[in-house]
N, C-alpha and C positions, 0 to 999 in steps of 0.2 A: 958561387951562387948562394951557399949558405951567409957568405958574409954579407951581401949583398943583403939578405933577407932582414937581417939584425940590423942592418944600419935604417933599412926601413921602416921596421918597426920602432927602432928606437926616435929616430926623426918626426913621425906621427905620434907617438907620446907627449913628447916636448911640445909639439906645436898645440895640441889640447890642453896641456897644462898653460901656456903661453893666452891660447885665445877664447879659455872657459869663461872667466871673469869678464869680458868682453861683452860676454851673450846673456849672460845668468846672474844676478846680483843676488849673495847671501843672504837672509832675512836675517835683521837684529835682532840680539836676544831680547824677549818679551819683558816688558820691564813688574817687577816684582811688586805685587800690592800686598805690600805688610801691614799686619792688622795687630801690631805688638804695641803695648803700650807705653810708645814713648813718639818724641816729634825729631825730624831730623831740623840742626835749628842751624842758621846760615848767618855770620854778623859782618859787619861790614864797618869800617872807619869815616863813615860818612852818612847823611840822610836821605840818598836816592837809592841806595842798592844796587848801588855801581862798584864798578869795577874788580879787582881780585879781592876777592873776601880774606877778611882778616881772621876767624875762626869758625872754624867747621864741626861741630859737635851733636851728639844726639841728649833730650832731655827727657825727662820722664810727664814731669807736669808745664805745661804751660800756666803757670802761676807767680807769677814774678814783679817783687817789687823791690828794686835793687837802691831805693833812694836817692843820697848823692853819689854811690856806689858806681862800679863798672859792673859787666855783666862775665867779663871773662878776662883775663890776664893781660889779651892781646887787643881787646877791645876799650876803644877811647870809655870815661865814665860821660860826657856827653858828645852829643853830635854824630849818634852811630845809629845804624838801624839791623834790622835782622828780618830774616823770613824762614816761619817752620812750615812743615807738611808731614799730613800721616796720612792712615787711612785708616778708614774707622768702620766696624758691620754695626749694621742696624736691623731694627723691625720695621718695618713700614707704617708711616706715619708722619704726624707733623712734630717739628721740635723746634724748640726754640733756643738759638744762641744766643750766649752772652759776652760781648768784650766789655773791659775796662782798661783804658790805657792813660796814660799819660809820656809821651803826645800823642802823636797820629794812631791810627790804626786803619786797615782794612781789611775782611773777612771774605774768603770766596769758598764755595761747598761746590764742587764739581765744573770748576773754574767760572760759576756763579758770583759777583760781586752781590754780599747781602747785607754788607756793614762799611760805609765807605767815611769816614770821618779823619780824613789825613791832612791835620791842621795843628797846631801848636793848641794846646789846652790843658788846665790843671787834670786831677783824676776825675774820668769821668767814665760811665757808663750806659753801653747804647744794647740795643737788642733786637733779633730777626728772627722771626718766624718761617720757616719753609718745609716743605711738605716730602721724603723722602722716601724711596722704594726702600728693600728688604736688600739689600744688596752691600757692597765696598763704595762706600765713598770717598772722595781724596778732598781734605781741607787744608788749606792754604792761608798762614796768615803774615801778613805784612806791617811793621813799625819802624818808626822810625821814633827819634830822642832830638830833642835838641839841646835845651840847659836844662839845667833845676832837676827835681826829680821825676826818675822813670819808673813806669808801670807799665807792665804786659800782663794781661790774664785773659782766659777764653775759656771758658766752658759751654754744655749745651746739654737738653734735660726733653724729655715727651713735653710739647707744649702744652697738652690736653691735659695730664693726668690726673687723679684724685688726688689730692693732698690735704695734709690736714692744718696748714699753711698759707697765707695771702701771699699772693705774690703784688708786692706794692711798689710802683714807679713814681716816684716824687719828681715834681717839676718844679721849675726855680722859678714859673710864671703861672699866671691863674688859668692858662686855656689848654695845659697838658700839649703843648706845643714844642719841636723839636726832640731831642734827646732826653729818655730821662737824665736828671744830674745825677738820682742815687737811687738805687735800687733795695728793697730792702727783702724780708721774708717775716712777715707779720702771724703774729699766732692769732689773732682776734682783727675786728676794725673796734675799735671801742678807747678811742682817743679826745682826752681833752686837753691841749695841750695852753690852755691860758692864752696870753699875750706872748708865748712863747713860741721858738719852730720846732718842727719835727728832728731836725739835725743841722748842724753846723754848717750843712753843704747848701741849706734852703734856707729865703727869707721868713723875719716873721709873719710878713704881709702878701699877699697877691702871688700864694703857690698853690700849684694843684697835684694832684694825687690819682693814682689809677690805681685799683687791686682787682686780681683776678685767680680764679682757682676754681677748682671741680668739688662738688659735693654729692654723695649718693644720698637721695631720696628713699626712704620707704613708699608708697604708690598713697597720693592724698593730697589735700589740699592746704597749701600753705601760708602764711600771711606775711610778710616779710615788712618791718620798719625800718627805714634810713632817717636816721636822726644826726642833723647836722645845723656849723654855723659856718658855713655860709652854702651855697649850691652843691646840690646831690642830683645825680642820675644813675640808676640801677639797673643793670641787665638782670634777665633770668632767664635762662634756656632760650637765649636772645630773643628776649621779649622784653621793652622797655616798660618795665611794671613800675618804677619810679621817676617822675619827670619837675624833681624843682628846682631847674637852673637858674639861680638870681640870689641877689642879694638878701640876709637874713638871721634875724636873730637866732637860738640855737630851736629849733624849730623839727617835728614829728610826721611826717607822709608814709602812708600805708599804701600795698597792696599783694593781693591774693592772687594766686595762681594754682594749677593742677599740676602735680609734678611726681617722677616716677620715673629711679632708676639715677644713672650718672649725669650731674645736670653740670653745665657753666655758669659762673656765677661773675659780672661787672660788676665796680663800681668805682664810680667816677665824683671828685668830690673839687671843690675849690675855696679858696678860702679869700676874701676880700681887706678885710681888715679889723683890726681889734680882735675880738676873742674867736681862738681856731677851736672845732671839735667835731666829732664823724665818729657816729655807732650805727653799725648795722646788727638788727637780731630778726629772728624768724622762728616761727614757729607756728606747729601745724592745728589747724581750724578746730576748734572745742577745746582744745587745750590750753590751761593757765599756768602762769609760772607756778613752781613748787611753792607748796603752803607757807607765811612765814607770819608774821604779826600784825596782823589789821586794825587798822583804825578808821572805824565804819562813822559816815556824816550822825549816826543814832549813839556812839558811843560818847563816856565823860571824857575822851583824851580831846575829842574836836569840840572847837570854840569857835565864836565866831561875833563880829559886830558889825556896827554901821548902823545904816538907819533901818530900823526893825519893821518898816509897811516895804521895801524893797527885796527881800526875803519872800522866797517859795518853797514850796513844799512836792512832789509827787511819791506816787505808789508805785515807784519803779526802781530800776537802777540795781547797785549792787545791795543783795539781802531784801528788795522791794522798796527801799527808800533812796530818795536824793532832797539835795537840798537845791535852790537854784537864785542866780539874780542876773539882773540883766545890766551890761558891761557901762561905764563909764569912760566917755571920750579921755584920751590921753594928757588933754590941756586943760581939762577941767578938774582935774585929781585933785587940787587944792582951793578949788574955790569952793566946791560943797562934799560933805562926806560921803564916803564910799565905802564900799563894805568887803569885807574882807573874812577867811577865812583859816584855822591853822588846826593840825594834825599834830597833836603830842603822842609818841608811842612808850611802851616801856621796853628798854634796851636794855640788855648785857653790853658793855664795849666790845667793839669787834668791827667789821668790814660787812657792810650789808647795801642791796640793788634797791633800789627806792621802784614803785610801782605805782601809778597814779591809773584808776578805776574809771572809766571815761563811759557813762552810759550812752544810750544809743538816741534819748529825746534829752533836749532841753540842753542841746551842746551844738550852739550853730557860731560861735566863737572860731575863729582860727589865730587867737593869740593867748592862750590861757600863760599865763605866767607863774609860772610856778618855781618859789626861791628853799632850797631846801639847806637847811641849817644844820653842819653838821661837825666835826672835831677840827676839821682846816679853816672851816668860814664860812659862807654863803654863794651858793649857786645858782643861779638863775638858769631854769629850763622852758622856753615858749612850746606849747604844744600845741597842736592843731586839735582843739576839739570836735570839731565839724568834720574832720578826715580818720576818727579814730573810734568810731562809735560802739558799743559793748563790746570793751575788750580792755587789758591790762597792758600802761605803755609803763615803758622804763625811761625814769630821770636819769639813771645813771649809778656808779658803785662808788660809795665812801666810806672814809671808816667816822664811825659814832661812839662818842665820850659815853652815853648809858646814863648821864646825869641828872635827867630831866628838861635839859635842855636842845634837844634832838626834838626837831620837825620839820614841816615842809607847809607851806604858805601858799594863799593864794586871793588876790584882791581884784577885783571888775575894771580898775584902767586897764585900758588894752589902747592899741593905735588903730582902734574903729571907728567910723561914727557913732557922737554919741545914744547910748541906749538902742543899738541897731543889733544888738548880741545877747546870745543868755550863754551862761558859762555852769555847768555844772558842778557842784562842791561831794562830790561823793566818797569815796573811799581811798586810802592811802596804805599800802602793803610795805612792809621794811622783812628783805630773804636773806637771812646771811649767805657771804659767801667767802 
């Protein structure tokens, strides 16, 4: 009887050990969200990311430009691809990432596709925007190589944040269309780059340009100029305060806004052909540039001729005087004389911001031309007089020889009709800088 009982019990053991797994399936272990700073990185002997992977390793930085190089011992130098994955904590927010590859790439944030460019291309650089809880993320990034050389990189940054920095996307066409080609990180917008391009990766013709970044405000009212050749468009606290898309000599558009606090800043700029250039400055309402050397329309440095009955005079402008004449068609410059204008200062040699004093009457011109003479050559800046009324615009920074030959000019052809304009001759400010 007792043996009886043990064989019992022993048989109804077995048969629950036998028919648990039957009934009940184990749960897998949870799989591990590491937040350690590195990627697990997966390569393969081929461009699909198929089949048995040929090295398995973990990297610290996704940063890699390996040339005509392999990527690892076991892996071909072309015709290979690879896939990393981490996981990464964040704040809540929006951020933007960046790939650079050559070739393909595609980017996914929480099996999200946000960068998908998997095509054979030299290096190139693309970028996504996406908005992120406070949590673990899992990113996933996929390439492939084919010949020539290879580049992998990915980073990602708060897309909003203050910096003290442009973030600039250069395009390799005038309408900021498709991918940027090069990204850069701009400490100013304050660019004249001649008949020349921005960088080796852009033409000199028919490119365009995007910069964007966050600036805090003190609470006031601001006036902000985008000075460009050829079309500008300017954001501000996404308000299109600037709107001159088109074709254009290097030319000055204002406008004012109320601002206060951490603001976004666009701008959007193109360039058509011949001479490139894009300065953006700002600055808040009553306030002038810092004091530097004037040459007032009353002083002996400014001169002037032409026919002496086309000459005006008023009780206004900078210090109460201006000088004034009324523009000359652009076809007629040389059939009868026209009168013209020049600012001599007294310089030390050195690097100084040219300022041209634009009163608020007797400036219905939107072609002032003004060519400023300085240690490299001659510049030509068209300003909008009619857009820029009592206030100080900037030509731009050069450096100045101090010799007496240092100034800035200005004559009545303009490409208006003719005598349909007055141009104001007022004051001219040289700020070292």
């Amino acid at each position: 009887m007792r043996w009886n009982l043990r064989f019992l019990l022993t048989t109804l053991t077995l048969t629950m050990v036998v028919i648990s797994p039957a009934h009940a399936q184990t749960p897998e272990p949870p799989i591990t969200k590491h937040t350690a700073p590195y990627w697990d990185a997966v390569y393969w002997n081929n461009t699909s990311l198929a089949g048995d992977p040929a090295a398995i390793t973990q990297e610290t930085d996704l940063d890699h430009d390996w040339g005509a190089g392999s990527p690892h011992s076991k892996v071909n130098a072309d015709r290979f691809s690879a896939r990393w994955t981490r996981y990464i904590d964040v704040s809540a927010g929006a951020y933007r990432f960046t790939a650079t590859s050559d070739d393909g790439i595609r980017v996914y944030v929480d099996d999200k596709l946000i960068i998908d460019q998997w095509y054979d291309h030299p290096p190139q650089t693309f970028t996504a925007d996406i908005s992120l809880t406070a949590d673990h993320h899992l990113i996933r990034v996929e390439y492939y190589e084919n010949r020539g050389g290879a580049v992998a990189k990915v980073s990602w940054e708060p897309a909003s944040a203050p910096s003290d920095v442009w973030r600039g996307e250069y395009f390799d066409n005038p309408s900021l269309s498709g991918a940027p080609r090069l990204i850069l990180k701009d400490a100013r917008i304050d660019f004249d780059w001649g008949y020349r391009s921005p960088a080796w990766e852009i033409p000199n013709d028919r490119f365009s340009v995007r910069w964007t970044r966050e600036v805090t405000f003190e609470p006031g009212s601001y006036r902000f100029t985008a000075t460009t050749d050829d079309g500008v468009r300017l954001w501000v606290n996404d308000h299109l305060l600037v709107d001159n898309w088109r074709d254009q000599a290097f030319t000055a558009r204002s406008g004012t806004i109320y601002l206060e606090g951490n603001v976004p800043l666009k701008m959007e700029y193109y360039e058509k052909g011949g001479v490139a250039a894009a300065r953006l400055t700002w600055e808040r309402e009553g306030e002038n540039p810092a004091d530097g050397i004037i040459v007032d329309d009353t002083d002996p440095g400014f001169v002037k001729g032409g026919p002496a009955f086309s000459w005006g005079t008023a009780a206004e402008g900078h210090e109460g005087h201006l000088t004034w004449a009324r523009n000359q068609a652009w076809f007629a410059r040389w059939q009868y004389p026209y009168n013209w204008g020049r600012w001599y200062p007294s310089l030390a040699p050195g690097r100084y911001e040219v300022f041209v004093y634009v009163p608020e009457r007797y400036t219905t011109s939107a072609e002032a031309r003004y060519w400023v003479k300085h240690r490299d050559g001659l510049t030509l800046r068209v300003v909008d007089q009619s857009a820029n009324g009592n206030r100080w615009v900037s030509l731009g920074t050069y450096w100045f020889n101090g010799d007496g030959e240092d100034r800035v000019s200005l004559a009545t052809p303009t490409h208006e009709p003719n005598r349909s304009r007055l141009l104001a001759f007022d004051a001219v400010k040289w700020v070292a800088r």
